[in-house]
C-alpha positions as CSV (number, residue, x, y, z in Angstrom):
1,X,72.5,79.0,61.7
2,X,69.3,81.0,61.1
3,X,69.9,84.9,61.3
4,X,67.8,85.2,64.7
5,X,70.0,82.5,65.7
6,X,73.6,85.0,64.4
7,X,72.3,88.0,66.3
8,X,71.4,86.3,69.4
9,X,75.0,85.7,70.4
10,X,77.4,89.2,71.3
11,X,79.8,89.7,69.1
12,X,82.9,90.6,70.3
13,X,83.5,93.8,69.4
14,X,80.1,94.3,71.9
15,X,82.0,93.1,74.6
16,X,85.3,95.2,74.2
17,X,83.1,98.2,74.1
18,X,80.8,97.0,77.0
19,X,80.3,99.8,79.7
20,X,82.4,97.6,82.3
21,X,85.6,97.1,79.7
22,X,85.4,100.8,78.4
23,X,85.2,102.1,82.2
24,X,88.5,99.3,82.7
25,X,90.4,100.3,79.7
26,X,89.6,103.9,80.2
27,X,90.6,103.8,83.9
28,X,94.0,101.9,82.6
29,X,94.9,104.8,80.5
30,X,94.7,107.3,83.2
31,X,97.0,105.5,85.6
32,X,99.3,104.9,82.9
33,X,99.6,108.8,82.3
34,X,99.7,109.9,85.6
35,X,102.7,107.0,85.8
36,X,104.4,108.3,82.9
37,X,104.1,112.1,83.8
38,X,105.3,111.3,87.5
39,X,108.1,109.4,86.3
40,X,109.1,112.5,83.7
41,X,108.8,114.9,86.3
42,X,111.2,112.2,88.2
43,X,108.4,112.8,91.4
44,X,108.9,109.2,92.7
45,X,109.8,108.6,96.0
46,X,110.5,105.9,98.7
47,X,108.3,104.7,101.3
48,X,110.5,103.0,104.2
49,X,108.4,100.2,106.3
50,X,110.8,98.7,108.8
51,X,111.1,94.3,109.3
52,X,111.6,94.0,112.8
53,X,113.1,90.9,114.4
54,X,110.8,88.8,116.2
55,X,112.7,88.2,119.2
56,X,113.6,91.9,120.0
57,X,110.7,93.7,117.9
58,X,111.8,96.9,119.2
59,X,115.2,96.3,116.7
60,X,114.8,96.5,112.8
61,X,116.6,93.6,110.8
62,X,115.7,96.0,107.6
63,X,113.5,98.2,106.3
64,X,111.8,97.8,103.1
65,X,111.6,100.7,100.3
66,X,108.4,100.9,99.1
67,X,107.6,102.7,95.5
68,X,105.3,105.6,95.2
69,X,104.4,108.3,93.0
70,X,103.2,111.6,93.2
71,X,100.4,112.5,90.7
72,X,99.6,116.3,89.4
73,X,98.1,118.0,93.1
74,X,101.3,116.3,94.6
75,X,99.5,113.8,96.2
76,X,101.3,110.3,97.0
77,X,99.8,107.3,95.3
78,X,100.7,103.9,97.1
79,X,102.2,101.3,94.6
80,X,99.2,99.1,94.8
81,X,97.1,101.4,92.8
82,X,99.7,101.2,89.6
83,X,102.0,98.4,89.7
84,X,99.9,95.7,88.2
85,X,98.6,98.6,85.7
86,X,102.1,99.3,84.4
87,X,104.2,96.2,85.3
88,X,104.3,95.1,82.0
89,X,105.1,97.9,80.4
90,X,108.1,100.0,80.1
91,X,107.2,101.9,82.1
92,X,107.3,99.3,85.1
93,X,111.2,98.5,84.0
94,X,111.6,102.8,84.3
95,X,110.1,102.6,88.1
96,X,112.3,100.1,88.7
97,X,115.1,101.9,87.5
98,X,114.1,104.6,89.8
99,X,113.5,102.5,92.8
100,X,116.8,100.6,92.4
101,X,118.6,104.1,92.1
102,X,117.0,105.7,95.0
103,X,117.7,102.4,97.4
104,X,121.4,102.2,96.3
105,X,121.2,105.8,97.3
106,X,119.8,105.6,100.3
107,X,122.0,102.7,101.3
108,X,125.8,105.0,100.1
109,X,124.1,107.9,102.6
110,X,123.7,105.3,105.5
111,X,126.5,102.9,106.1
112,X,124.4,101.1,108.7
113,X,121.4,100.5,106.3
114,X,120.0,97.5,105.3
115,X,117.1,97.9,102.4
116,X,115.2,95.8,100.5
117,X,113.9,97.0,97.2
118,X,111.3,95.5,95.1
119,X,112.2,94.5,91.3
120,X,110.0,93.0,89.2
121,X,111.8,89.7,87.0
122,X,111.1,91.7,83.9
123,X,113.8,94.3,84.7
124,X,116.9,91.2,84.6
125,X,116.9,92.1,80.8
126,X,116.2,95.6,81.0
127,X,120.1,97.4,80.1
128,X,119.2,100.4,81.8
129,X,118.2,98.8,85.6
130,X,121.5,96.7,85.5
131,X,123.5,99.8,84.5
132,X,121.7,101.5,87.5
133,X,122.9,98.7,89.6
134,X,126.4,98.1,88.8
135,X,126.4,102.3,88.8
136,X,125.2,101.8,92.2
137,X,127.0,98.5,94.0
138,X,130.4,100.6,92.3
139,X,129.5,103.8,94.7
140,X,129.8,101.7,97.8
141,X,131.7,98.6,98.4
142,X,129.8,97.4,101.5
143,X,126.3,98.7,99.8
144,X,125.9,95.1,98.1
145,X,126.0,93.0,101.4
146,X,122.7,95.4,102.9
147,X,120.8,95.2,99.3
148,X,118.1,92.9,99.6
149,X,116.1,92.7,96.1
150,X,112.6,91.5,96.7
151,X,110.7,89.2,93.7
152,X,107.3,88.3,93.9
153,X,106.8,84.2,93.5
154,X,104.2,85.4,90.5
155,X,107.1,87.2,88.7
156,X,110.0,84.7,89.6
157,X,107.9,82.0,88.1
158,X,107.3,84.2,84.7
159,X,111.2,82.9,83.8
160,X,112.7,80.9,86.6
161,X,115.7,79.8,84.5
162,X,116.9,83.2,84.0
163,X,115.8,84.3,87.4
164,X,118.2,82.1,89.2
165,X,121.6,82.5,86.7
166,X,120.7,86.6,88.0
167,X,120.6,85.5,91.3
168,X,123.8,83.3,91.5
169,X,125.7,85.8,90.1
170,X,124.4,88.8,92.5
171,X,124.6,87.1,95.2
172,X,128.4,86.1,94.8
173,X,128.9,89.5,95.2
174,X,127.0,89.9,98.5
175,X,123.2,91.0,97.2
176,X,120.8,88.9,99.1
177,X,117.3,87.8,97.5
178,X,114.1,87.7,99.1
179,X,111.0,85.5,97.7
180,X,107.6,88.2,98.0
181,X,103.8,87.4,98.4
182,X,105.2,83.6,99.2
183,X,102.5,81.4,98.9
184,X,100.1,83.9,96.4
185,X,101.0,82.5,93.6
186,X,102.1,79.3,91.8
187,X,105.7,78.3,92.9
188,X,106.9,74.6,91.6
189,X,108.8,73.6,94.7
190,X,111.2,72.3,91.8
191,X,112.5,75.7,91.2
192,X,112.1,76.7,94.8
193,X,114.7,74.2,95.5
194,X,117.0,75.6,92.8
195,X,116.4,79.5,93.4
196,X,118.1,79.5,96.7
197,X,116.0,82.6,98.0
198,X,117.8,83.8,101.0
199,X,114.8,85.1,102.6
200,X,110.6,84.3,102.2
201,X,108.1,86.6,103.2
202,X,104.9,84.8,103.8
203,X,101.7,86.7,101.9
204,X,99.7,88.5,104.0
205,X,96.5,86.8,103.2
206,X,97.7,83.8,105.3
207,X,99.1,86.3,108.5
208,X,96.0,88.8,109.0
209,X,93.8,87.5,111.6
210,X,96.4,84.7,112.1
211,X,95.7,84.1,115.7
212,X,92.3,83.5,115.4
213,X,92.4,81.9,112.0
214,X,93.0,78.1,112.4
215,X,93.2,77.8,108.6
216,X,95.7,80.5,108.5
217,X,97.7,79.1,111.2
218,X,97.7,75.8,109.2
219,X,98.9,77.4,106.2
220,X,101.4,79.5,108.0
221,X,102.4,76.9,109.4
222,X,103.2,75.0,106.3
223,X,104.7,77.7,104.4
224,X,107.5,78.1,107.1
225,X,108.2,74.7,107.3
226,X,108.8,75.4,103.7
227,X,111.0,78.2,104.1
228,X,113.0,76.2,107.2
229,X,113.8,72.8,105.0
230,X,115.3,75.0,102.6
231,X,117.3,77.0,105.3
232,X,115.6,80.5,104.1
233,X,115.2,83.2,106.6
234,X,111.2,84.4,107.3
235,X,109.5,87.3,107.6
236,X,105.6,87.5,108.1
237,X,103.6,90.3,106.0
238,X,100.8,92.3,107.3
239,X,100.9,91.8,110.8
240,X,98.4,94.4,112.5
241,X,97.3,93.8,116.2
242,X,99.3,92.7,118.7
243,X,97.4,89.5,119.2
244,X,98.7,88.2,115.7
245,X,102.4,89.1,116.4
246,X,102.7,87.3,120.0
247,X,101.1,84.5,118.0
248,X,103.3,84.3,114.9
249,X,106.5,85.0,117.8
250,X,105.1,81.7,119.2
251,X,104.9,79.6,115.7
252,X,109.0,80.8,115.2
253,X,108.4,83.5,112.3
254,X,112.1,84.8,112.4
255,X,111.3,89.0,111.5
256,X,107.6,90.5,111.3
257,X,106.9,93.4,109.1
258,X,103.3,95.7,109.1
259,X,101.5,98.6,110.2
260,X,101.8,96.8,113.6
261,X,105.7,97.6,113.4
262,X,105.2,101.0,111.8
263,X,103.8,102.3,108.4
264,X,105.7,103.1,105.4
265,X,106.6,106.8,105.8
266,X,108.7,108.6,103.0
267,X,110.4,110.5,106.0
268,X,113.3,107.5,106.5
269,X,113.0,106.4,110.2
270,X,116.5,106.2,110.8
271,X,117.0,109.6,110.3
272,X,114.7,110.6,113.0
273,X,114.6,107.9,115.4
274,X,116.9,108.2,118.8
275,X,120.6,107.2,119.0
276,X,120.7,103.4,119.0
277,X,116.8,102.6,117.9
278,X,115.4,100.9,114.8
279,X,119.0,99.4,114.1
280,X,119.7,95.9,113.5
């Protein structure tokens, strides 16, 4: 190769220290310390999103606690804008320590409480998140029969073997499971059949504008003819306008869960809402 030839091509220390990557990398870092100092300052909260039942939306089957952090002007910062950032990390299995811990508490405060709380597959070998739990499930013997723990398909997938030995063995003490993001990423229908999910929520993407989507009715369709051969409960994600909801009601969703139904609100709705509303 001639040396115009050599210099023609970037090399690749030139594209790790691109503008783009160094903007990337840069912008990494800075989630990862406000994270970290967050999680030091132990200024992590809950954000409660109820699932209401389709065929009496005005009753919650369960609400869902929902990570967030709050970074150094005390402002809350939605998990979207860090999980993927620090799933990988230690840091992730610490948020999930913290989530896990705050849910179980939640759940011994409230006797009538059923929660779902979102664990990433990652934390399974993490000592400190099963201590949390067993701490937890030991507090309150009804509190392991109203735990759902939420997986996303991406990260049940990342070790499916060792997913579903977890699984068997929580839910012979009463913890249910619930499949996340279903359909988002990359399940073999193989494991699906061998995970024994109690409960599939169907991604988003394929419920928003559902009603006057016919490729997301098509898909949606599919999915929960998925969930129903494999005798797993549903719940639709993202549902927003009315129009979408009476549509998915129609189609036999079984519960129905987003900003439709109510936002996540760190203030738990139970706690405010009148004497015999939002229960299951």
């Amino acid at each position: 190769m001639s040396q115009r030839d050599s210099t023609s091509i970037p090399s690749i220390d030139a594209e790790l220290t691109s503008p783009l990557s160094f903007a990337v990398a840069q912008r990494d870092r800075e989630t990862i310390a406000m994270v970290r100092r967050a999680v030091e300052r132990h200024d992590v909260v809950l954000a409660f999103q109820p699932v209401v039942q389709t065929s009496r939306p005005d009753r919650v089957a369960f609400y869902e606690g929902l990570i967030r952090v709050l970074d150094d002007t005390g402002r809350v910062i939605p998990a979207k804008d860090f999980v993927e950032t620090v799933e990988t990390t230690e840091l992730g299995r610490k948020l999930d320590c913290l989530s896990i811990e705050m849910g179980l508490l939640a759940l011994s405060q409230d006797p009538d409480l059923r929660l779902a709380i979102n664990m990433s597959a990652r934390s399974i070998g993490y000592p400190d998140w099963m201590k949390t739990l067993n701490k937890g499930l030991a507090v309150d013997e009804t509190a392991a029969e109203r735990l759902i723990l939420e997986i996303t398909e991406t990260s049940a997938m990342q070790m499916p073997e060792l997913v579903c030995v977890f699984m068997q063995d929580l839910q012979a003490r009463g913890v249910a499971f619930a499949l996340d993001d279903f359909g988002a990423g990359y399940t073999s229908f193989r494991y699906l059949r061998e995970f024994y999910f109690d409960i599939l929520k169907i991604d988003g993407q394929f419920i928003r504008g559902i009603a006057d989507n016919p490729d997301n009715q098509v898909l949606a369709q599919a999915l929960l003819s998925v969930a129903r051969h494999f005798e797993m409960f549903t719940v639709a994600e993202f549902v927003e306008n009315g129009d979408d909801a009476a549509f998915l009601t129609e189609m036999g969703v079984d519960c129905m869960q987003g900003y439709y139904f109510g936002a996540p609100t760190i203030m738990p709705p139970w706690k405010t809402a009148p004497s015999g509303a939002l229960r299951a």
